[in-house]
N, C-alpha and C positions, 0 to 999 in steps of 0.2 A: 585743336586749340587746347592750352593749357592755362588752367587757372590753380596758382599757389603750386606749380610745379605737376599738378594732376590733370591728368589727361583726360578729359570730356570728347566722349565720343561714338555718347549715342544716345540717343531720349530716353526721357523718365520711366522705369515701370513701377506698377502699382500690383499690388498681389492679394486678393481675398481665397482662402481659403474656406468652405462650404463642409462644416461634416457630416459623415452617410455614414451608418453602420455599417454597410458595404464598402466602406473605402471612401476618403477625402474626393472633394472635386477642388479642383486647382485653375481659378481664373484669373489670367492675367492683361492688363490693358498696358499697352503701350501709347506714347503721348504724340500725336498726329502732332507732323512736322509741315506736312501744307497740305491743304485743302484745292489743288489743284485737279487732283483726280476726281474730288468728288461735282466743282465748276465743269469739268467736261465730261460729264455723262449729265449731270442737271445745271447747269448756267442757271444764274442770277435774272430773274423776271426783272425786265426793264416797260418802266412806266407809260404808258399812252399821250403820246403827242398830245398836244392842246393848241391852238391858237388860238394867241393874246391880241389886245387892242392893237391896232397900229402893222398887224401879219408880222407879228414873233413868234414863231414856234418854239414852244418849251414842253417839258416835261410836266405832266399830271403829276406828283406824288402824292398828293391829296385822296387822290380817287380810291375809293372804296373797293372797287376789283381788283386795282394795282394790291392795297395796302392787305387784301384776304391771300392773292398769289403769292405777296414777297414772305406772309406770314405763312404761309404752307412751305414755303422753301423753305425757310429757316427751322420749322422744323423735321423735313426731312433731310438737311442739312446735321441737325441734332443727331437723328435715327443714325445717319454714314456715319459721324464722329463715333458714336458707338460701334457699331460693327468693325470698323475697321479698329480701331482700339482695341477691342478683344481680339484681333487676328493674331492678335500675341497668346495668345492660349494656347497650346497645343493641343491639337487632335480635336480642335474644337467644331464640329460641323451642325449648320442650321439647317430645320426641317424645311421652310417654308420663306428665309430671307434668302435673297443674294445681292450679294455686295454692286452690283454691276445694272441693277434692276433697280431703279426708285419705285416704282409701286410696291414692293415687296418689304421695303425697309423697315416701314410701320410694324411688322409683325415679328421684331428683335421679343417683345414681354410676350409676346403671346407662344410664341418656341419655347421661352423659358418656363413661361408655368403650365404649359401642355408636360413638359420635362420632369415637372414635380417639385419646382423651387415657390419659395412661399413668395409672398409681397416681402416679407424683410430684407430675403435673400435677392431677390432680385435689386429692392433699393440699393442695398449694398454691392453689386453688383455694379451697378448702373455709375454708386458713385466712386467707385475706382476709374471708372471712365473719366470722370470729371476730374478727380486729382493727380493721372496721370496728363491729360489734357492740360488741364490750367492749374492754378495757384490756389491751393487751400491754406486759406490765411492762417487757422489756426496749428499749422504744419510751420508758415514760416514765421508763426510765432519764437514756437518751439525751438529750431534749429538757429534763431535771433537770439533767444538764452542762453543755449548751448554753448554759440559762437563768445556771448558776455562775456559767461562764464570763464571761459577758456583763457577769453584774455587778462580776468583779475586772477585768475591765477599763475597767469604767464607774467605778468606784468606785478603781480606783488602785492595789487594790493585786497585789503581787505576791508571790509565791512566793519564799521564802530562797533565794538560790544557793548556796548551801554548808550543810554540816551544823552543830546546834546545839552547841554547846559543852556547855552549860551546860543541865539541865532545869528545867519550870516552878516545881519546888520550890527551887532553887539550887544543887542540887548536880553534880558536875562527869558528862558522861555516863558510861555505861561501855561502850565500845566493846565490850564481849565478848558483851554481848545480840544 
């Protein structure tokens, strides 16, 4: 696919650099394209039959054990998002996760500050995952400016130097606003 003549073709990456007196650590998240791999090693908790008035069977979503399981899914759903994100690292290997293991998944922070990264670092860490993953609004703020930008200068125009007299309805401003 091409957009504007530029060829797209390949997901987002995010890059946090980490400094050591020994030498940079370089981590990189790449932005998960489907979560298919992670549906087939843990599938979606589906909700407990119920029968209704009249012998309907439906679906519980109500139910308190449904709504604790789909909540633990989603976030070990979170934990894979990460892992596999940072599989964009190079030479990255974990003590104690494996991507392929949902019990294991939980134990992404706990690798890292066994490793010697502070709480900051790992936030930061954590949230390259998220901005390569999904949309950091104040990102596409930014590149919404840029883009502005771009076109009053392409297009010519420019910015009043001086204030309006006068408002769009005609009448004279009033400075006391």
């Amino acid at each position: 696919m091409k957009v504007n003549g530029r060829r797209i073709d390949r997901p987002n990456e995010e890059v946090v650099v980490i400094p050591r007196a020994d030498g940079d650590i370089v981590f990189k998240a790449r932005a998960i394209l489907s979560y298919e791999g992670h549906e087939s090693i843990d599938p979606v908790p589906k909700p407990m039959g119920v029968m209704r008035p009249g012998g309907v069977m439906s679906h519980d979503v109500e139910n308190p054990a449904f709504k604790k399981l789909l909540n633990e899914w989603s976030t070990r759903r979170y934990y894979w998002m990460i892992i596999k994100s940072l599989e964009a690292t190079e030479g990255l290997e974990w003590d104690t996760v494996d991507s392929s293991k949902p019990e294991t998944w939980a134990n992404w922070r706990k690798d890292l500050e066994t490793s010697g990264f502070s709480m900051v670092e790992i936030s930061r860490i954590e949230a390259i995952t998220i901005d390569a993953c999904g949309l950091n609004q104040s990102k596409i703020d930014e590149a919404t400016k840029r883009f502005l930008a771009g076109q009053v200068r392409r297009n010519g125009v420019s910015s009043p130097s001086s204030e309006q007299n006068i408002t769009l309805s005609g009448e004279l401003v009033n400075a006391s606003n």
